[in-house]
C-alpha positions as CSV (number, residue, x, y, z in Angstrom):
1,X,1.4,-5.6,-6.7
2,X,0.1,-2.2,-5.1
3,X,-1.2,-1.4,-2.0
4,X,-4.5,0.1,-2.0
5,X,-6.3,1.3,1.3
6,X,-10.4,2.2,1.0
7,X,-12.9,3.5,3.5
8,X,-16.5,2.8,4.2
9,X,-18.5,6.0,2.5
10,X,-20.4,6.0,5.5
11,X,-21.0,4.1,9.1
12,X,-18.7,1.9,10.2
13,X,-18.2,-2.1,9.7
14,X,-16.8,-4.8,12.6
15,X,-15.2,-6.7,10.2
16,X,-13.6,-4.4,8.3
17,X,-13.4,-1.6,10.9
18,X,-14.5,1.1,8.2
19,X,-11.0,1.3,6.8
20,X,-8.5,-1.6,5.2
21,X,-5.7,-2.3,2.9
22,X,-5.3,-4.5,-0.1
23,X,-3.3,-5.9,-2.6
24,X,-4.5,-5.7,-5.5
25,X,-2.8,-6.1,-9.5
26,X,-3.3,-3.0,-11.8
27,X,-5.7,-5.1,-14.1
28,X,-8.7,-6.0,-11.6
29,X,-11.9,-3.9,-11.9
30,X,-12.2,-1.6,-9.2
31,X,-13.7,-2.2,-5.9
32,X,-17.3,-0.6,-5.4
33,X,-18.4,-2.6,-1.8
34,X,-16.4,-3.7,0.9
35,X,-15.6,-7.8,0.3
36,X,-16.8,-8.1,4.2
37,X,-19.8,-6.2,4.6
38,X,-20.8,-5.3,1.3
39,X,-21.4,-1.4,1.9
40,X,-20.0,1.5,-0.4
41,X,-16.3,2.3,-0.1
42,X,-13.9,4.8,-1.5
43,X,-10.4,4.5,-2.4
44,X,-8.4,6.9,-0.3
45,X,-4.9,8.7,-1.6
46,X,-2.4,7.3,0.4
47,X,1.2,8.0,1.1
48,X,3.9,6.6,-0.7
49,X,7.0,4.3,0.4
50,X,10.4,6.1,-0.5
51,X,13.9,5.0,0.2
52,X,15.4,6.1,3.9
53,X,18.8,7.6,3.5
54,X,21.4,5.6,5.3
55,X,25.2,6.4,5.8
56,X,27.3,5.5,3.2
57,X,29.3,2.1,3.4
58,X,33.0,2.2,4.9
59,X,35.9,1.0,4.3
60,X,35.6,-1.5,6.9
61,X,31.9,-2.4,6.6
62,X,32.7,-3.0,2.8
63,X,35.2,-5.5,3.6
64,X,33.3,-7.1,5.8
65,X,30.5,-8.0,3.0
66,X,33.3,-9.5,1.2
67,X,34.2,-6.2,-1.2
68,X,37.6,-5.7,-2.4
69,X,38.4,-2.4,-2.0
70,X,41.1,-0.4,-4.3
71,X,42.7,2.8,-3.6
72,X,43.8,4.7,-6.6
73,X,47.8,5.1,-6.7
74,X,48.1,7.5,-9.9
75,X,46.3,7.7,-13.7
76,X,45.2,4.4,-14.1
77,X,46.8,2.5,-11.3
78,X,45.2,0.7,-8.7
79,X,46.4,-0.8,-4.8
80,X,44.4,-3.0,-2.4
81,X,43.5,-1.5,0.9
């Protein structure tokens, strides 16, 4: 389910703090008053989550999570490390 963040159109709220976040499926109706206070709110373009780069995997970290791990020996031909 997405995330979906929405602001107060105007004033502010002390339940809601004039901003928050829900989770919402892609079928419900859109949301035209705040569930706390019941004023006007916006939906607001947020950012995106993207993977983070990490390092790749070694040799040794491989093996640890229980990976065999082959060197290739010629056309075909396989060893264990």
């Amino acid at each position: 389910m997405p995330l979906y963040e929405y602001e107060l159109c105007d004033g502010n709220c002390a339940a809601c703090g004039g901003k928050f976040t829900l989770k919402r499926p892609l079928s419900a109706p859109e949301l035209s008053a705040c569930p706390a206070c019941r004023k006007p709110i916006r939906k607001i373009i947020s950012e995106f989550s993207t993977p983070q780069h990490t390092k790749p995997l070694s040799i040794s970290d491989a093996k640890k999570a229980g990976f065999t791990v082959l060197k290739r020996v010629s056309k075909g031909e396989y060893e264990r490390q």
